[in-house]
PQR file with spaces between the fields and no chain letter, atoms N, CA, C, O and H, PARSE charges and radii, in Angstrom:
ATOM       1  N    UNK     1      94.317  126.159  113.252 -0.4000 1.5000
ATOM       2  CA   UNK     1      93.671  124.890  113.036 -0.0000 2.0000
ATOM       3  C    UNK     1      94.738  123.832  112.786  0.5500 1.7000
ATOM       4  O    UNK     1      95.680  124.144  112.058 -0.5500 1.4000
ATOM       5  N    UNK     2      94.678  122.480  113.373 -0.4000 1.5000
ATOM       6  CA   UNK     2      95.354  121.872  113.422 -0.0000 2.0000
ATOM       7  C    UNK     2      95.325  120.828  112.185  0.5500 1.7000
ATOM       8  O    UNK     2      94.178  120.593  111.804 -0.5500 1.4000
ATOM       9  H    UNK     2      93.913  122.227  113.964  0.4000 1.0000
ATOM      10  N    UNK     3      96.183  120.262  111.594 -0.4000 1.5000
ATOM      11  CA   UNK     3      95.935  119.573  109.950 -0.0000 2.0000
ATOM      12  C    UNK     3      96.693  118.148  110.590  0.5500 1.7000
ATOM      13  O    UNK     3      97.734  117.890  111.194 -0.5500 1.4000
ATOM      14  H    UNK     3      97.115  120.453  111.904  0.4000 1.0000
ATOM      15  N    UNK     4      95.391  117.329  110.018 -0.4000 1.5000
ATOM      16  CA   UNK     4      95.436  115.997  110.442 -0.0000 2.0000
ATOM      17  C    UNK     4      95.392  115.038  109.146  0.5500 1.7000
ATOM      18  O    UNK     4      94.723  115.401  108.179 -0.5500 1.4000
ATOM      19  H    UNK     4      94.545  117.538  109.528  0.4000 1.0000
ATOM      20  N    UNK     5      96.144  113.737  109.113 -0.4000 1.5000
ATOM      21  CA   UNK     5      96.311  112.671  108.194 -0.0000 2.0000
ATOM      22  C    UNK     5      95.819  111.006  108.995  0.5500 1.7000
ATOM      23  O    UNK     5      96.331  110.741  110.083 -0.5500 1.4000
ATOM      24  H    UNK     5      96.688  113.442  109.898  0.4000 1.0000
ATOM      25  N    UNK     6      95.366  110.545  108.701 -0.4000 1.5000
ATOM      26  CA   UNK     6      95.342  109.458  109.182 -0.0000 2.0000
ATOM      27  C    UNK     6      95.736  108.143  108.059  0.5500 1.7000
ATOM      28  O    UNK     6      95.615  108.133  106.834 -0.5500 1.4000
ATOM      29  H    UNK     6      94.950  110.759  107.817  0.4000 1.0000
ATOM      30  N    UNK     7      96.066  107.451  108.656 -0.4000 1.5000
ATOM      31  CA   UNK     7      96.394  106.257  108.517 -0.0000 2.0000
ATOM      32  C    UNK     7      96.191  104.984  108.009  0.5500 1.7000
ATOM      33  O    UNK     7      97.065  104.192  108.363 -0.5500 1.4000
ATOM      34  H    UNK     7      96.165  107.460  109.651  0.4000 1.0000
ATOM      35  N    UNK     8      94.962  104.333  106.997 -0.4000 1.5000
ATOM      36  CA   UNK     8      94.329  103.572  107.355 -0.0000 2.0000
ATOM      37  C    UNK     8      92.770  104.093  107.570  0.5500 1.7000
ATOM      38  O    UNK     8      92.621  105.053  108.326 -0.5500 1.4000
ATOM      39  H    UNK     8      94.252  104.976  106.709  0.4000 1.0000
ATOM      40  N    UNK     9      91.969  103.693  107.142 -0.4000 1.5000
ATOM      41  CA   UNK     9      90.382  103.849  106.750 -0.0000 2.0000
ATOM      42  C    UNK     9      89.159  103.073  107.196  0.5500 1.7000
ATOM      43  O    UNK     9      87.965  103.333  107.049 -0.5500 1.4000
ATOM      44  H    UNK     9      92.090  102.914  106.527  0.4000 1.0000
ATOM      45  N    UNK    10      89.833  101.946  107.841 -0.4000 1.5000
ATOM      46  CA   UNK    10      89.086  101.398  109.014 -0.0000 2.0000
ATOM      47  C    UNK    10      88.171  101.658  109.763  0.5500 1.7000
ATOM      48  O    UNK    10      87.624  102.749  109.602 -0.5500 1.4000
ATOM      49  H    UNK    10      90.803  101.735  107.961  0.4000 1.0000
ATOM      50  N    UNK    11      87.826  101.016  110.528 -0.4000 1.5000
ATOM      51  CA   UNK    11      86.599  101.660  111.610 -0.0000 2.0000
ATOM      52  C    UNK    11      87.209  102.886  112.591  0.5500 1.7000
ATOM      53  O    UNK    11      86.606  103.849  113.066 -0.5500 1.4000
ATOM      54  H    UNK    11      88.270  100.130  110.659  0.4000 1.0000
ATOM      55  N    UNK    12      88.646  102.496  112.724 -0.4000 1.5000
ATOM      56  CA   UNK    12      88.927  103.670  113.267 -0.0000 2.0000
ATOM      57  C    UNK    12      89.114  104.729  112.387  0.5500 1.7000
ATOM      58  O    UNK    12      88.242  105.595  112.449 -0.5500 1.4000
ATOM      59  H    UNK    12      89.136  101.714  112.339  0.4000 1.0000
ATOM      60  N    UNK    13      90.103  104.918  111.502 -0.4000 1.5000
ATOM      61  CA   UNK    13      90.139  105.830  110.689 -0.0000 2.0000
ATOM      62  C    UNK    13      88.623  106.604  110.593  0.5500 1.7000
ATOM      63  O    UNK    13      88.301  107.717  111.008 -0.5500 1.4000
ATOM      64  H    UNK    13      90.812  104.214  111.452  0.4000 1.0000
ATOM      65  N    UNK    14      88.063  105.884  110.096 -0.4000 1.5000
ATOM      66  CA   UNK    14      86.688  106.447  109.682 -0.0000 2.0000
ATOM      67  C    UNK    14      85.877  107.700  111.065  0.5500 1.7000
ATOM      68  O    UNK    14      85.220  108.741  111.088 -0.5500 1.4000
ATOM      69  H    UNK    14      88.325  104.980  109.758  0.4000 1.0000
ATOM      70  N    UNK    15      86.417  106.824  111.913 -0.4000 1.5000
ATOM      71  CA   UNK    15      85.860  107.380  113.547 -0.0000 2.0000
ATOM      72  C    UNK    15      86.583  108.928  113.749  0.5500 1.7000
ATOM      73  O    UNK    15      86.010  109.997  113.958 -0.5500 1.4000
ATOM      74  H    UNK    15      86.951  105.978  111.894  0.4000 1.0000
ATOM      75  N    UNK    16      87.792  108.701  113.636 -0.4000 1.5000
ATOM      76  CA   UNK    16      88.779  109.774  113.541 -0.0000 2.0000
ATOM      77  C    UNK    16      88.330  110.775  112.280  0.5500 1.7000
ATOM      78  O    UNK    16      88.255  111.943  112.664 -0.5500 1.4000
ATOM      79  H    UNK    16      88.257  107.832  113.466  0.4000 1.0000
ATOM      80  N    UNK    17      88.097  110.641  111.239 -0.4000 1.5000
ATOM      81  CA   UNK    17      87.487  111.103  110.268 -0.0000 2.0000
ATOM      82  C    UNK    17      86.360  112.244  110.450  0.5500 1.7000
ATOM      83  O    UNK    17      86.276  113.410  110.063 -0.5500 1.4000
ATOM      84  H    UNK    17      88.158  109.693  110.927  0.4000 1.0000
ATOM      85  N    UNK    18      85.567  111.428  111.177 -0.4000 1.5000
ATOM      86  CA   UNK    18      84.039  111.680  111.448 -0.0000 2.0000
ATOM      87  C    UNK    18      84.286  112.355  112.581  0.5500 1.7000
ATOM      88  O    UNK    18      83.520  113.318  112.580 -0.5500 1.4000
ATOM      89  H    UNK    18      85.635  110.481  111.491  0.4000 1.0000
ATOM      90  N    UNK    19      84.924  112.359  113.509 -0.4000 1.5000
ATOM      91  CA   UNK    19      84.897  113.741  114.691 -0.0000 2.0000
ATOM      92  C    UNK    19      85.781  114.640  114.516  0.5500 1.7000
ATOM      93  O    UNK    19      85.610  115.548  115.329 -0.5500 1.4000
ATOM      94  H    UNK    19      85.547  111.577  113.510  0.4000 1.0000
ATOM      95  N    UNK    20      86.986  114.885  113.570 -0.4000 1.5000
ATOM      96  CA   UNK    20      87.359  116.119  112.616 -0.0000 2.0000
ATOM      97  C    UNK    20      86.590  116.990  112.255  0.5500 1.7000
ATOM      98  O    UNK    20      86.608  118.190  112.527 -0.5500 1.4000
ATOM      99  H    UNK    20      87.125  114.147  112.909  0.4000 1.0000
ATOM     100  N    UNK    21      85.535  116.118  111.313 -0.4000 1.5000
ATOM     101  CA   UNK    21      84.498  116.841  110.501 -0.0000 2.0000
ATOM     102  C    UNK    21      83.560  117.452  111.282  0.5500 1.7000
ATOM     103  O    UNK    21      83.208  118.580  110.936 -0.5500 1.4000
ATOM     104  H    UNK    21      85.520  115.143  111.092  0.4000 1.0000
ATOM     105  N    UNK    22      83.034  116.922  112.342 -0.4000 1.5000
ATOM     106  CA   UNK    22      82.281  117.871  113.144 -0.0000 2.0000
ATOM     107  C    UNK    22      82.513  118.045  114.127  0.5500 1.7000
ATOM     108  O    UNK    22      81.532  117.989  114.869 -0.5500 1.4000
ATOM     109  H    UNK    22      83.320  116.006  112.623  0.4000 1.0000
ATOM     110  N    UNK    23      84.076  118.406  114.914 -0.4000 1.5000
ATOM     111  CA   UNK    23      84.618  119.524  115.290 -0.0000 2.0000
ATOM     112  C    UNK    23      84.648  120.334  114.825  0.5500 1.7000
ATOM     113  O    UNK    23      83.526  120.697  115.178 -0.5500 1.4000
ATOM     114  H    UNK    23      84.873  118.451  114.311  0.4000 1.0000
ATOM     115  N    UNK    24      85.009  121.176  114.177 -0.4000 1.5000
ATOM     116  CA   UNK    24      85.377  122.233  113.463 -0.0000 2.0000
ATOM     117  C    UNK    24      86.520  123.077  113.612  0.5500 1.7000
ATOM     118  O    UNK    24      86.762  124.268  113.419 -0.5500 1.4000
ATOM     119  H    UNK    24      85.920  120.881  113.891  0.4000 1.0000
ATOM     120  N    UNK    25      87.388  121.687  114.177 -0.4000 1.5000
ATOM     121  CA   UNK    25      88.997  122.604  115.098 -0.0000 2.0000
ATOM     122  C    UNK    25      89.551  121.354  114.417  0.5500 1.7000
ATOM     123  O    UNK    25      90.118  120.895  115.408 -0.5500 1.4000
ATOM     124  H    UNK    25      87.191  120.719  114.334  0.4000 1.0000
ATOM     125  N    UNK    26      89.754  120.635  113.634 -0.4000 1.5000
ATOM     126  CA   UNK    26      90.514  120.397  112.423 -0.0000 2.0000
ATOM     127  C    UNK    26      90.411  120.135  111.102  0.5500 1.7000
ATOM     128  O    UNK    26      89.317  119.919  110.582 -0.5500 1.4000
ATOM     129  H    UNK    26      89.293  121.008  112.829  0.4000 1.0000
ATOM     130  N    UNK    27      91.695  120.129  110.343 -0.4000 1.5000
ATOM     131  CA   UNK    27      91.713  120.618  109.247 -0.0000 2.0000
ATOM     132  C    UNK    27      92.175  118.858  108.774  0.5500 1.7000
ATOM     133  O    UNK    27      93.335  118.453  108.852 -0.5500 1.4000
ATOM     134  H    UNK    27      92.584  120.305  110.766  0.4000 1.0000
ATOM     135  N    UNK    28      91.308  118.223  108.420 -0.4000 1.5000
ATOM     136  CA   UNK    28      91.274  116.872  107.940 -0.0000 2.0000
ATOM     137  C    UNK    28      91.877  116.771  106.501  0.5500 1.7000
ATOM     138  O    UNK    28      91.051  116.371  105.681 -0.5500 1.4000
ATOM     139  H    UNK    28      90.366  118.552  108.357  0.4000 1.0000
ATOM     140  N    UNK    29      93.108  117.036  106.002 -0.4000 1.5000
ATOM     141  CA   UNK    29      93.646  116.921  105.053 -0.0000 2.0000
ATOM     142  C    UNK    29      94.016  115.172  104.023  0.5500 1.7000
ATOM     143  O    UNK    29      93.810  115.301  102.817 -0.5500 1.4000
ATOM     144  H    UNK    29      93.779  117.362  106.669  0.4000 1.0000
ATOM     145  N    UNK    30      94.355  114.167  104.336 -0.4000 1.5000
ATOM     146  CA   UNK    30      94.622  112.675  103.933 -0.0000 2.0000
ATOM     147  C    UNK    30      94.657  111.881  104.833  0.5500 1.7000
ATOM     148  O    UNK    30      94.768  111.857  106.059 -0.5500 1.4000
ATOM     149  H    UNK    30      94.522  114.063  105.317  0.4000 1.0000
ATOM     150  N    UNK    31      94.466  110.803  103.462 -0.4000 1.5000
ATOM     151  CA   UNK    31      94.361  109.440  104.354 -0.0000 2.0000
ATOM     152  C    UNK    31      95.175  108.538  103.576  0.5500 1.7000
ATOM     153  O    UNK    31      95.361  108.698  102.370 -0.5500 1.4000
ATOM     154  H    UNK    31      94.376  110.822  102.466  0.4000 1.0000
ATOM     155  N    UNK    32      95.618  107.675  104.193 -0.4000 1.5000
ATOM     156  CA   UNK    32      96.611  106.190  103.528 -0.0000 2.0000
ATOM     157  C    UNK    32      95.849  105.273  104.066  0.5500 1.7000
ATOM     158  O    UNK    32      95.536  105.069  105.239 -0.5500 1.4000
ATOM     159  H    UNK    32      95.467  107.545  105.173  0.4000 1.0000
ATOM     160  N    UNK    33      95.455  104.484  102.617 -0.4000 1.5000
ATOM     161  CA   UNK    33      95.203  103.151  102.810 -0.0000 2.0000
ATOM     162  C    UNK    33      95.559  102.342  101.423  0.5500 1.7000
ATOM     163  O    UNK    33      95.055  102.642  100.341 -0.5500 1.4000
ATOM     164  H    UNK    33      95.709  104.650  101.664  0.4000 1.0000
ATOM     165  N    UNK    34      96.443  101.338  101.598 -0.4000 1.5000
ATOM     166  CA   UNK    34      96.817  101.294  100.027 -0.0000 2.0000
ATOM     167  C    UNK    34      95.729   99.866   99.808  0.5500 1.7000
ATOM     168  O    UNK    34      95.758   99.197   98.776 -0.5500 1.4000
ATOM     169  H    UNK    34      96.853  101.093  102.477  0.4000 1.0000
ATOM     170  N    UNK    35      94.896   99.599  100.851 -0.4000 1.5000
ATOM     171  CA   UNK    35      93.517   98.540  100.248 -0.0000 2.0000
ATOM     172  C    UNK    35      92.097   98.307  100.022  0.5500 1.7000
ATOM     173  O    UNK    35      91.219   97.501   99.714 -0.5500 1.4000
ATOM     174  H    UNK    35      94.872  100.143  101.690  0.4000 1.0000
ATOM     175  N    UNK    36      92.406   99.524  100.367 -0.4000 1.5000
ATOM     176  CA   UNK    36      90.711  100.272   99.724 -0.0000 2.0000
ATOM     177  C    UNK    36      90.390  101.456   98.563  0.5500 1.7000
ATOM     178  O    UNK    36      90.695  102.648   98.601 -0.5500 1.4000
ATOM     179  H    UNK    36      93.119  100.179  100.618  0.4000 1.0000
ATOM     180  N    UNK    37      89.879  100.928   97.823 -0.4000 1.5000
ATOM     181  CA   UNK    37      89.249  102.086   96.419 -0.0000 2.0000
ATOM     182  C    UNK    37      88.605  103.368   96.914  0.5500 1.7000
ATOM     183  O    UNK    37      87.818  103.608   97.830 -0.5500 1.4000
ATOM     184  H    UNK    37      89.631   99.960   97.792  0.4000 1.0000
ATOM     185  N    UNK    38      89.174  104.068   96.047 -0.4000 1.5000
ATOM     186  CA   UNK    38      88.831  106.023   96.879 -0.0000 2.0000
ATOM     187  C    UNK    38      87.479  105.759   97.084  0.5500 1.7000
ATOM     188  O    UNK    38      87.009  105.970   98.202 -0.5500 1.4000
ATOM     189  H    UNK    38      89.813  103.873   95.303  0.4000 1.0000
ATOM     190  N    UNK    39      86.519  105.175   95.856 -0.4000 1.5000
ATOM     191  CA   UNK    39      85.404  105.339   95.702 -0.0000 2.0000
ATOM     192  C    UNK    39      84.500  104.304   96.548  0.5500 1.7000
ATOM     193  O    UNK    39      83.276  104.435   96.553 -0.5500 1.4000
ATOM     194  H    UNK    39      86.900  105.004   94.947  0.4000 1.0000
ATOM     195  N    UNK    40      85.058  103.407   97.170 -0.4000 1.5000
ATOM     196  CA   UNK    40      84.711  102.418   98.198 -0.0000 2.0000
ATOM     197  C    UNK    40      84.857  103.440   99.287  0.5500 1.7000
ATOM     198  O    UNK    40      83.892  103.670  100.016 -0.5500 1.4000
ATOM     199  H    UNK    40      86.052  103.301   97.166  0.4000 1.0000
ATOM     200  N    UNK    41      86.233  104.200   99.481 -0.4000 1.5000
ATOM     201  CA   UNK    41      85.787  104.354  101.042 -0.0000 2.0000
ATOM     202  C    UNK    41      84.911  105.770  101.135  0.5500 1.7000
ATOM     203  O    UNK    41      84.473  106.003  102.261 -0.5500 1.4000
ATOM     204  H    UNK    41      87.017  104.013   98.889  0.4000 1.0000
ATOM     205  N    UNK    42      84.607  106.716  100.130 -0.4000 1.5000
ATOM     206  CA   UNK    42      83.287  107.329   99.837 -0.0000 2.0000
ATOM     207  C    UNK    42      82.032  106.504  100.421  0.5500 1.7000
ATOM     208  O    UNK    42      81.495  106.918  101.449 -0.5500 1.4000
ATOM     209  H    UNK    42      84.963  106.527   99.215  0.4000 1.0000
ATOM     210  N    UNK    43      81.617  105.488   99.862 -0.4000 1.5000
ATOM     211  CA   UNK    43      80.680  104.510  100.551 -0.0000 2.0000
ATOM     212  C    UNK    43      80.594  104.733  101.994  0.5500 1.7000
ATOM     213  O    UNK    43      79.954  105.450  102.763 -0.5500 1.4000
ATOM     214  H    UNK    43      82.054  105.151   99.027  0.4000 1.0000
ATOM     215  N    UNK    44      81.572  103.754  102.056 -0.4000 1.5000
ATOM     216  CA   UNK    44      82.028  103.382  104.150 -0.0000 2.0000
ATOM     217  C    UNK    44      82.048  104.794  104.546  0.5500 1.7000
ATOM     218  O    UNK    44      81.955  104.902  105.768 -0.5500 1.4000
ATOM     219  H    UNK    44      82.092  103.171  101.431  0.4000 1.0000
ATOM     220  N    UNK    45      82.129  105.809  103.982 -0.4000 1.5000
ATOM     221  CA   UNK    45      82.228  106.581  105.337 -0.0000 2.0000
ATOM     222  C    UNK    45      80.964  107.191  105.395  0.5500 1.7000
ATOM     223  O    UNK    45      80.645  107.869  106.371 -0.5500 1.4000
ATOM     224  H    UNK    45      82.205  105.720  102.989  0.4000 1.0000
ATOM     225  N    UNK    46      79.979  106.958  104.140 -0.4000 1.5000
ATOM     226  CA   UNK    46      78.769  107.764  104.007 -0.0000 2.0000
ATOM     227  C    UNK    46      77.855  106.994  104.859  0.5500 1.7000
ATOM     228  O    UNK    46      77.020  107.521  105.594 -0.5500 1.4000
ATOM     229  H    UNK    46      80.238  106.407  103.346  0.4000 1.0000
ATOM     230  N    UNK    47      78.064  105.558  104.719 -0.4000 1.5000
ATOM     231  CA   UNK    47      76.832  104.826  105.530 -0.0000 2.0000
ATOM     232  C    UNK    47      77.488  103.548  105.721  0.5500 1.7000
ATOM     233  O    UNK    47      77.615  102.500  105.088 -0.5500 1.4000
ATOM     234  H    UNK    47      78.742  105.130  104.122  0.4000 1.0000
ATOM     235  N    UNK    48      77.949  104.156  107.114 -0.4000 1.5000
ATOM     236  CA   UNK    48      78.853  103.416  107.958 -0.0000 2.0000
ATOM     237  C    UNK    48      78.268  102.431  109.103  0.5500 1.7000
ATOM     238  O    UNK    48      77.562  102.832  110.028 -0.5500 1.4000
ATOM     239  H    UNK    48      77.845  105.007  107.627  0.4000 1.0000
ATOM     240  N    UNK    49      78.570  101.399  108.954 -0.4000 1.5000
ATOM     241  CA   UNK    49      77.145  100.306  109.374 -0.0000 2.0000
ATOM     242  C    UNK    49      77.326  100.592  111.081  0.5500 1.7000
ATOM     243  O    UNK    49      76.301  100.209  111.644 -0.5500 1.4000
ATOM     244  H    UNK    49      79.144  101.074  108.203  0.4000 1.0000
ATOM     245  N    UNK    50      78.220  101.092  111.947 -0.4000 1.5000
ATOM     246  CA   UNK    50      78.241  101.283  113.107 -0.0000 2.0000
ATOM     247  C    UNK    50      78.121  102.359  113.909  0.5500 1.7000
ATOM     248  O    UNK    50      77.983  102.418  115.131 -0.5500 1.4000
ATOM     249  H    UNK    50      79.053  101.404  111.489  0.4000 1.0000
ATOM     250  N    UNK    51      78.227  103.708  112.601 -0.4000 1.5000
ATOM     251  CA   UNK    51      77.937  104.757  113.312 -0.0000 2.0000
ATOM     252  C    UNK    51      76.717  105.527  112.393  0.5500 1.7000
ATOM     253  O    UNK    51      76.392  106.667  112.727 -0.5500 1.4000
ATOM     254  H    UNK    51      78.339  103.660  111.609  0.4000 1.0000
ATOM     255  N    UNK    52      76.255  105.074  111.583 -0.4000 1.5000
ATOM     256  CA   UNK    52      75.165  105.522  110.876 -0.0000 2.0000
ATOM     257  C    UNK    52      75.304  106.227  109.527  0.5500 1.7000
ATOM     258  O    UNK    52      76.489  106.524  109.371 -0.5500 1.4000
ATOM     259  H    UNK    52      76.519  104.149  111.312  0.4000 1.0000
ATOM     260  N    UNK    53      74.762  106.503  108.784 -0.4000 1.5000
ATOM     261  CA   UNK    53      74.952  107.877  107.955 -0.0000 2.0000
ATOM     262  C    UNK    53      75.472  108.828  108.652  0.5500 1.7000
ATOM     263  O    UNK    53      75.195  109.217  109.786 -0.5500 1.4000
ATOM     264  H    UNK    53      73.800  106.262  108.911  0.4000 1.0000
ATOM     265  N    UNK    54      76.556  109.324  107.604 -0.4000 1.5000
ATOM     266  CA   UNK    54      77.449  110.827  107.772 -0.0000 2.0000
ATOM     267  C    UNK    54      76.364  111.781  107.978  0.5500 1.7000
ATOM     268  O    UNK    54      75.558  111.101  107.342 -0.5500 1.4000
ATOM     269  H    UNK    54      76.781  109.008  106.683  0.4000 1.0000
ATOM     270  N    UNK    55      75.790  112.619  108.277 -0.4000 1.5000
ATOM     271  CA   UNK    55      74.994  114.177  108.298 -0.0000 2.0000
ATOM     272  C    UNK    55      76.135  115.322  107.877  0.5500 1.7000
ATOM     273  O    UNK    55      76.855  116.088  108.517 -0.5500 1.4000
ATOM     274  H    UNK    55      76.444  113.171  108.794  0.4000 1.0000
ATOM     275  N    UNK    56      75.859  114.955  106.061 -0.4000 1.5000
ATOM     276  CA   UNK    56      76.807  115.845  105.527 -0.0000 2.0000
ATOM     277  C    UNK    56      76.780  115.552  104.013  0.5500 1.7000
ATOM     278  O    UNK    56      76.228  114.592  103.475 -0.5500 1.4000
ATOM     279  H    UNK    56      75.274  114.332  105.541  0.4000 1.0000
ATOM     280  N    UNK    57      77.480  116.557  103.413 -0.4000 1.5000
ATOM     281  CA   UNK    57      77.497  115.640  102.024 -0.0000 2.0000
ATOM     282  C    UNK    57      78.661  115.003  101.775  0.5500 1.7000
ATOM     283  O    UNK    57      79.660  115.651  102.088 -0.5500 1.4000
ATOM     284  H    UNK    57      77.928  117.336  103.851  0.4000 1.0000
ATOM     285  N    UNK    58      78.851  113.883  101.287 -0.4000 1.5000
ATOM     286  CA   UNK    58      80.200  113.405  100.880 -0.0000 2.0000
ATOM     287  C    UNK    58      79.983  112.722   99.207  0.5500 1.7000
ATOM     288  O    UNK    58      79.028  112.162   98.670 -0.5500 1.4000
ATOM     289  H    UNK    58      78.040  113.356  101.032  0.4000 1.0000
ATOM     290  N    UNK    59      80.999  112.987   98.859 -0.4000 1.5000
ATOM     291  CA   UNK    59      81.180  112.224   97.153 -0.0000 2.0000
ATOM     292  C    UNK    59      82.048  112.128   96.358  0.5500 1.7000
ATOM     293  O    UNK    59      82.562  113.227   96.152 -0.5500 1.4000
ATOM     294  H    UNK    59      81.775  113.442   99.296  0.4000 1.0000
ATOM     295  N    UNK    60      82.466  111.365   95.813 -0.4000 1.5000
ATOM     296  CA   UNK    60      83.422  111.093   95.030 -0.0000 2.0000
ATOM     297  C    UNK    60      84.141  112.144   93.793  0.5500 1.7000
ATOM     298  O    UNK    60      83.461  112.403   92.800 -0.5500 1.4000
ATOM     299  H    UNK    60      82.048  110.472   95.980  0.4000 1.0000
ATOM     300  N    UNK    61      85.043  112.511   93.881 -0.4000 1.5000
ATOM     301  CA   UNK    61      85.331  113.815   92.561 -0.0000 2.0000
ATOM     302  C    UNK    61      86.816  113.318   92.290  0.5500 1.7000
ATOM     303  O    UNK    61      87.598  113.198   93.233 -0.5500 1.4000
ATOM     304  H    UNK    61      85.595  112.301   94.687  0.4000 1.0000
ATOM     305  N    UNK    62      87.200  113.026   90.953 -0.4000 1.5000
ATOM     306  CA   UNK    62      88.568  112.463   90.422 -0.0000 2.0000
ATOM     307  C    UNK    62      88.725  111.419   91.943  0.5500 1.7000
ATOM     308  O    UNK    62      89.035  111.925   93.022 -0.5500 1.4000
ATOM     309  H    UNK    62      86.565  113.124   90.186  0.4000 1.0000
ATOM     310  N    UNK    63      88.514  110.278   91.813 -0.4000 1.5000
ATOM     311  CA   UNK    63      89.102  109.000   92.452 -0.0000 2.0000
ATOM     312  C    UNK    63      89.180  110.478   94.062  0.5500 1.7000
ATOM     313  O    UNK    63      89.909  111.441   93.825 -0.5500 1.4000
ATOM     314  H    UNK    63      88.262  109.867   90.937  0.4000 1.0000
ATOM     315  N    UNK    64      88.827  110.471   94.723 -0.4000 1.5000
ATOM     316  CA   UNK    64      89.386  111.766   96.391 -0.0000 2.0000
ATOM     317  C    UNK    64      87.895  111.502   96.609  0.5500 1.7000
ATOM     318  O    UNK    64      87.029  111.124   95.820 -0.5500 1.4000
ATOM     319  H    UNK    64      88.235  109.689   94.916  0.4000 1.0000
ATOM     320  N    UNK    65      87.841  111.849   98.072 -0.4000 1.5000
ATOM     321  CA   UNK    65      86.883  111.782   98.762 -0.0000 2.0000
ATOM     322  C    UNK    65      86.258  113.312   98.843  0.5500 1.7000
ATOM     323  O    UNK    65      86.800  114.264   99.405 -0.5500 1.4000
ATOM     324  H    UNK    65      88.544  112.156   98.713  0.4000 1.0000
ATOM     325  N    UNK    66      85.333  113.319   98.337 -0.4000 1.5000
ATOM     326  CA   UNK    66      84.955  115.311   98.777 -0.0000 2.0000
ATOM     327  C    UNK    66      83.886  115.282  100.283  0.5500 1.7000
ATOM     328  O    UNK    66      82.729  114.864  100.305 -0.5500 1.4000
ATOM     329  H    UNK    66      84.893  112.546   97.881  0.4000 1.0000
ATOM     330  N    UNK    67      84.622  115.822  101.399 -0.4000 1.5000
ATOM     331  CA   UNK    67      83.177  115.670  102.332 -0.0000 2.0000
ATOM     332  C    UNK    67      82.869  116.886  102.975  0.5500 1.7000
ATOM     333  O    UNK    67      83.645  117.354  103.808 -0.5500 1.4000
ATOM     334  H    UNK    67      85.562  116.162  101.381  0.4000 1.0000
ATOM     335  N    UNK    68      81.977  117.359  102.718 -0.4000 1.5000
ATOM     336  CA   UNK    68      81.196  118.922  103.393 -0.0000 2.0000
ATOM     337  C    UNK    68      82.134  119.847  102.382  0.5500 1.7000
ATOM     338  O    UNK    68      82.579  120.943  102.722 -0.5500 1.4000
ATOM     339  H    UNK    68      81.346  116.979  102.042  0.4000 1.0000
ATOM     340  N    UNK    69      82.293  119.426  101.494 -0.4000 1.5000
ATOM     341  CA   UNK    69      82.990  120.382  100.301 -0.0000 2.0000
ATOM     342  C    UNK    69      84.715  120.497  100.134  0.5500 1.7000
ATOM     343  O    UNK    69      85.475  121.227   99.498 -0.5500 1.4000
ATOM     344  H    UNK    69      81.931  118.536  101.218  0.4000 1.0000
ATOM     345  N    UNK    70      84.871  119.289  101.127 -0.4000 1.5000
ATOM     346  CA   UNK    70      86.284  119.761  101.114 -0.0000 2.0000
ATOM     347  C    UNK    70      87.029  118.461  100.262  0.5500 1.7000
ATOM     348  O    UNK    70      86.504  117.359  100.419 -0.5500 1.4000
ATOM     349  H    UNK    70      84.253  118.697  101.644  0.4000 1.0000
ATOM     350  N    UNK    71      88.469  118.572   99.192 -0.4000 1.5000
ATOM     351  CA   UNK    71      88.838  117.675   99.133 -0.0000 2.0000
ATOM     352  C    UNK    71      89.701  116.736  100.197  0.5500 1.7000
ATOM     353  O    UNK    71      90.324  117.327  101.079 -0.5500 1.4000
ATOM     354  H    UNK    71      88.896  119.467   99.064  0.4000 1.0000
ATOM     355  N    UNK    72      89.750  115.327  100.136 -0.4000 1.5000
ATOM     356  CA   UNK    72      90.808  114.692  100.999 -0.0000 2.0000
ATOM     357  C    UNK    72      91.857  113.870   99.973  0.5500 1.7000
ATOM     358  O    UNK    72      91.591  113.004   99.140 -0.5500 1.4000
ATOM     359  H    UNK    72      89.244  114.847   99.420  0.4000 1.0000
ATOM     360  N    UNK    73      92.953  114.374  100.288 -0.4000 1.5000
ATOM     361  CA   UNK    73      93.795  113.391   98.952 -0.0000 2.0000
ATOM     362  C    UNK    73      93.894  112.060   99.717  0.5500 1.7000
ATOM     363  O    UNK    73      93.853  111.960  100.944 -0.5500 1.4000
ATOM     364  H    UNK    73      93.169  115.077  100.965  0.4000 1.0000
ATOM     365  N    UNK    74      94.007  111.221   98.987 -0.4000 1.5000
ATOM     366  CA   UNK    74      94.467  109.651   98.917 -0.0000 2.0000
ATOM     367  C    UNK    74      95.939  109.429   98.979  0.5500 1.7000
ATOM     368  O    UNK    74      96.693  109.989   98.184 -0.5500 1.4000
ATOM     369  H    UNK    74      94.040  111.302   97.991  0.4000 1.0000
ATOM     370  N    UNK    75      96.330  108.683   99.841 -0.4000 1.5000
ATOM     371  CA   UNK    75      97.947  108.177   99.201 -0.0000 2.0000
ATOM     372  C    UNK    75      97.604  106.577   99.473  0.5500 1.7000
ATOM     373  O    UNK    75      97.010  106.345  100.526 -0.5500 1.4000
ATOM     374  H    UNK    75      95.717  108.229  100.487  0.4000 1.0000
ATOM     375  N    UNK    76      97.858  105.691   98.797 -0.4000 1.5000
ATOM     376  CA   UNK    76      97.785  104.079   99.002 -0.0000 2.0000
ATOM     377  C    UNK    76      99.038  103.716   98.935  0.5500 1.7000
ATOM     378  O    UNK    76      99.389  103.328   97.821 -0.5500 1.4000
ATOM     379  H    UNK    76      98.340  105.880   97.941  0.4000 1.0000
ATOM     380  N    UNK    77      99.978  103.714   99.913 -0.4000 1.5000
ATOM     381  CA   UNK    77     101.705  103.622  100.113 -0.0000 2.0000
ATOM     382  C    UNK    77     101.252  101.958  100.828  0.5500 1.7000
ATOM     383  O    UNK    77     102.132  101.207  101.250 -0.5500 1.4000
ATOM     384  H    UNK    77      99.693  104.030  100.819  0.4000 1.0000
């Protein structure tokens, strides 16, 4: 399985995010964005005004994004 980081949390990021997660052929490990709040982009990625609600669980645990049970660390560089 291939272990992926992205960049930035954006519409793309988020896009990139969201077809990780349901592939199931990568291993979605972090994200950098040093201008968005962990717990903001929990929000945006749950109900994402362009691609809909996630079909999954996602939620906030210590400031990290938890989604379908997995953690994602944060770096804001």
């Amino acid at each position: 399985m291939v272990k992926v980081r992205v960049n930035g949390f954006g519409l793309t990021g988020r896009l990139a995010t969201r077809a990780a997660f349901n592939s199931g052929k990568v291993d979605f490990v972090a994200t950098n964005d040093p201008f968005i709040d962990p717990n903001y982009m929990v929000y945006m990625f749950q109900y994402d005004s362009t691609h809909g609600k996630f079909k999954g669980t996602v939620k906030a645990e210590t400031r990290k994004p938890v989604i379908k049970g997995k953690s994602i660390s944060i770096f804001q560089e």
